[in-house]
N, C-alpha and C positions, 0 to 999 in steps of 0.2 A: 504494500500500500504506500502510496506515495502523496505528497500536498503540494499545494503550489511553492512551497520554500523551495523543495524536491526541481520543482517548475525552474523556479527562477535559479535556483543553481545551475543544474544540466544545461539549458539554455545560453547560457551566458558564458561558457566556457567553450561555444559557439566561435570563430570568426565575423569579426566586425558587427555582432548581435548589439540591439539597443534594444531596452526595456521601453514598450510605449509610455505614455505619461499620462491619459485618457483616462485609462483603465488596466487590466493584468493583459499583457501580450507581449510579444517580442518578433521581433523583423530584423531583415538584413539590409544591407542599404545595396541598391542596385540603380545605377543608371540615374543619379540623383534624387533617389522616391526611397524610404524606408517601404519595403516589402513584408508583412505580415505573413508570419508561419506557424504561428501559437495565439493563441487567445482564448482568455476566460469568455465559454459558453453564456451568450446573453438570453434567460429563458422567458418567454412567456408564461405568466402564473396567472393572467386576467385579460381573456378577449379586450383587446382598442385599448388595452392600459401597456405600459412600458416594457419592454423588455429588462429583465434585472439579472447581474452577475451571479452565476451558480459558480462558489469557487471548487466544485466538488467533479464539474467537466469541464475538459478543455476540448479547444477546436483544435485540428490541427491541419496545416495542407496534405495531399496527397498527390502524387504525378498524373492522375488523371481518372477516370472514371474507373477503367478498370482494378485500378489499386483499392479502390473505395469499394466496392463491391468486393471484393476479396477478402478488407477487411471486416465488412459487415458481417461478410457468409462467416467468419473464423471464429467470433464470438461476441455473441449476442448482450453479454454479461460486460465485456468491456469497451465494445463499440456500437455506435449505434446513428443518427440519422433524424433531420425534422424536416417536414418542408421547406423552410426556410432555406436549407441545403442543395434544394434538390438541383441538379444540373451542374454544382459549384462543388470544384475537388477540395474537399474536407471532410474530416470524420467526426464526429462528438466521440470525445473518452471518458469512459468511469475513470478519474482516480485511483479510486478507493479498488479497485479490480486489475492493474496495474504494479508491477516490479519496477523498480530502479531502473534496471537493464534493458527492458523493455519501453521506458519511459522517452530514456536515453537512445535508444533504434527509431523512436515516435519522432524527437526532434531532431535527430540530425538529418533524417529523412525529409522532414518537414523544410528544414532549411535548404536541403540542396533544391528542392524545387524551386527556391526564391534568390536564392544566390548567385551571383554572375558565373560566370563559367572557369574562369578563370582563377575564382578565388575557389571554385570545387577542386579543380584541378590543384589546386594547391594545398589545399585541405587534403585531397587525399594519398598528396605524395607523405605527407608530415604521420597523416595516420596510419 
C-alpha cells in the first residue's frame, strides 16, 4: 500500500519532474509546456456540483488505448476507468491496492509518454 508521500517521492526522482502547484500532480516539461503524467483523481461525489480531490486514486498516462485496456483487463481491484476518461490515455489507480514497485513501473511509464525523447533516451542509458 502506498500514499501520495509514496506519490511524491517516486515521482520526483523522475528527470526534470515538477510538482504542479494547482493541486497533487507532476509533469515533465517538454517543448516549453509542463506535460502532466500523475494527478490526484478529481471525483465527482454530486451530479453539476464540483469535482473534488480523492487522495486515495491517482491518474496516471498511459501510451495509448491499448495499454489502458490491458491494464483494466489485469485488475479490476487496482485499476479502473470513469467517463470522464473515456477516449483519453489514462488509468485511475487504487493506492491502497498498489506496491512501491509497482507504483514506481506506474510512473516512470507514465513519464516516458510525456517526456521529450531525448531526455528518455537519456534516462535510459543512466538506468
Amino acid at each position: 500500500m502506498v500514499d501520495q508521500d509514496d506519490v511524491r517521492r517516486l515521482a520526483m526522482t523522475l528527470p526534470q519532474v515538477a510538482e504542479t502547484t494547482d493541486r497533487f500532480g507532476f509533469g515533465v516539461m517538454h517543448r516549453g509546456k509542463i506535460k502532466g503524467f500523475a494527478w490526484v483523481w478529481l471525483e465527482r461525489l454530486e451530479p453539476k456540483k464540483p469535482r473534488l480531490p480523492n487522495p486515495d486514486v491517482l491518474g496516471v498516462r498511459v501510451s495509448g488505448q491499448e495499454e489502458k485496456e490491458m491494464l483494466l483487463a489485469s485488475d479490476t481491484e487496482k485499476f479502473f476507468t470513469e467517463d470522464h476518461y473515456n477516449g483519453f490515455p489514462a488509468v485511475l489507480v487504487r493506492l491502497a491496492a498498489v506496491d512501491e514497485s509497482e507504483l514506481r513501473e506506474l510512473l516512470t511509464d507514465a513519464w516516458r509518454c510525456q517526456a521529450p525523447r531525448a531526455l528518455v533516451k537519456e534516462f535510459d542509458v543512466v538506468e
